[in-house]
N, C-alpha and C positions, 0 to 999 in steps of 0.2 A: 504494500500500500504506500502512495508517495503522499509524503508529508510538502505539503502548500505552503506558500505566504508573498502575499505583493509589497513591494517595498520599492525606495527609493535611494539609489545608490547616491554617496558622496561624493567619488573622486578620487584620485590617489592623492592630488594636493592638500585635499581636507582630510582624507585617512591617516597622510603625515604629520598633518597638524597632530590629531586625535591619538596619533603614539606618541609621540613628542608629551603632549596632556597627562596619556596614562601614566608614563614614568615617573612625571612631576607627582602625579596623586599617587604612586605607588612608594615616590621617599614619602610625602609628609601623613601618610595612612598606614605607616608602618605595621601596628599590630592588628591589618586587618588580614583575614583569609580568602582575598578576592581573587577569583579566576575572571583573567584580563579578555575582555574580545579580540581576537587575531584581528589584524588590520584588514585582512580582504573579508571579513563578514561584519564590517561595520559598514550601517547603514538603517532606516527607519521604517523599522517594519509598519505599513498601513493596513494590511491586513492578515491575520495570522488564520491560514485555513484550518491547516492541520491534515490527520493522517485522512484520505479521501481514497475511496475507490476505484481502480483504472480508468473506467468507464465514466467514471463522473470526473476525476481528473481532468479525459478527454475535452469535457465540454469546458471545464475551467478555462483550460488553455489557450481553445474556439473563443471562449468571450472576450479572451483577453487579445484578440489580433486586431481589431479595429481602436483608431486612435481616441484618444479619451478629449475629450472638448475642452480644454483648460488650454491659456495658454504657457509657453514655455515661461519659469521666472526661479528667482533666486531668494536662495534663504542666507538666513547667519546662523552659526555654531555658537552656543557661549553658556557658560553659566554652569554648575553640578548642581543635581540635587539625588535623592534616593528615593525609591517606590520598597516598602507601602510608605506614606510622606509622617507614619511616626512609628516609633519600634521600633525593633528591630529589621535593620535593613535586607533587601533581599536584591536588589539589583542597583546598581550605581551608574547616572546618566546625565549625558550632557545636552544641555536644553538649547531649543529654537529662540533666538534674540526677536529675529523679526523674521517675518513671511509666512508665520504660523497661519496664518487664517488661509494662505494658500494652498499650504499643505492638506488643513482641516477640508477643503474643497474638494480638492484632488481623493483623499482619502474619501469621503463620501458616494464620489463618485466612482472610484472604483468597488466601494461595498455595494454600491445600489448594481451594480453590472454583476457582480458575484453573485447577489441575491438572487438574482431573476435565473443563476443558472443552479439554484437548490443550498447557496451559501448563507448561514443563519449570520445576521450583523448580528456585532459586539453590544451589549445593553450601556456599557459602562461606557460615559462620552470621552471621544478618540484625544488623546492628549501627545502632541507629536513632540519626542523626544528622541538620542544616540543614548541608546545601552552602548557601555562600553566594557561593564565587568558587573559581576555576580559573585554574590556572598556563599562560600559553602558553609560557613557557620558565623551566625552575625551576635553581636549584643548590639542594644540601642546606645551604648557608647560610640559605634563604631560608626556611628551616622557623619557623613561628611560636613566638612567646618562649610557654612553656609554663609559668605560673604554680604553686606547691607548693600545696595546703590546697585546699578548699572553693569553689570559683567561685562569684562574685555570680547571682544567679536574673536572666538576663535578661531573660526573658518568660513568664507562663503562658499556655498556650493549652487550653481548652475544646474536646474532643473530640464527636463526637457523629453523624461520619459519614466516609467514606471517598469519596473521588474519583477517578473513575476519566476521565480524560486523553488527548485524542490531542494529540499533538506534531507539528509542521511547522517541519522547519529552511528557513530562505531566509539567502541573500545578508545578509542584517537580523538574521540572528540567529534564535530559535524566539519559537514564539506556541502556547501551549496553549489547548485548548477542553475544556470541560467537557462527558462525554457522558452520564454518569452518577452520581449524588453518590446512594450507600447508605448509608442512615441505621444507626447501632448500637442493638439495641434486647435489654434484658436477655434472656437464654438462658440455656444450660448451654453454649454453645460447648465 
């Protein structure tokens, strides 16, 4: 069964930024237990399918070749915070500065296309962020130091299509493949 999820790749310029980042958060988060996101699997997942079967896969695929009605545009990198946002932490991520509400579009509109082909939306409203690492055992001390004002821009990244993903966990860890990369192209979305 292949495991799904559309998302929105960075870049290598911004995934250098986002190691460059980790390392910094990895001296000053010293006694955390985080396993770091490899560089070529960072990026912002907008929809997580999950494990789907061949046949229904097939049609995922199908919705996914025609262009999405948004046009091409640009976000900014900036800022940590952690999911769940109290407790003990479980994922550690770097937040959208600006562009967010075009993300939030874009994402919509790719869940309304999945739904039509038997894909259940997410209930909890879509909040686009870069996972960058995950906690294998957290306390709520271990919560990242959360800065007051304005966060430095840590990457822009150029938008301009949407990827859609199968995922294989192994022993090694995952390896994603790219099955279909849908270009955004102006509409009325």
């Amino acid at each position: 069964m292949p495991r799904l999820f559309a998302a929105i790749e960075i870049g290598s310029a911004a995934q250098s930024r986002v190691v460059d980042e980790q390392a910094r958060l990895n001296e000053t988060m010293r006694a955390s237990s985080i396993r770091w996101t490899k560089r070529d699997q960072l990026h912002i997942t907008l929809v997580f399918i999950g494990d789907i079967a061949e046949e229904h896969a097939a049609k995922i695929v199908q919705s996914m070749g025609a262009a999405i009605p948004h046009p091409a545009f640009r976000f900014e990198l900036g800022g940590i915070g952690a999911f769940p946002p109290r407790g003990a932490p479980r994922a550690l991520w770097i937040g959208v500065k600006s562009g967010a509400g075009q993300i939030i579009r874009v994402q919509s509109l790719v869940a309304g296309r999945l739904e039509d082909v038997g894909v259940e939306r997410e209930r909890r409203p879509f909040s686009p962020h870069l996972t960058v690492g995950r906690w294998r055992d957290s306390r709520p001390s271990d919560r990242p130091p959360i800065s007051s004002g304005e966060p430095p821009t840590l990457a822009r990244v150029d938008v301009n299509a949407v990827t859609l993903f199968q995922s294989r966990v192994s022993s090694d860890g995952s390896t994603y493949t790219r099955l279909v990369e849908t270009p955004l192209a102006p509409g009325s979305g």
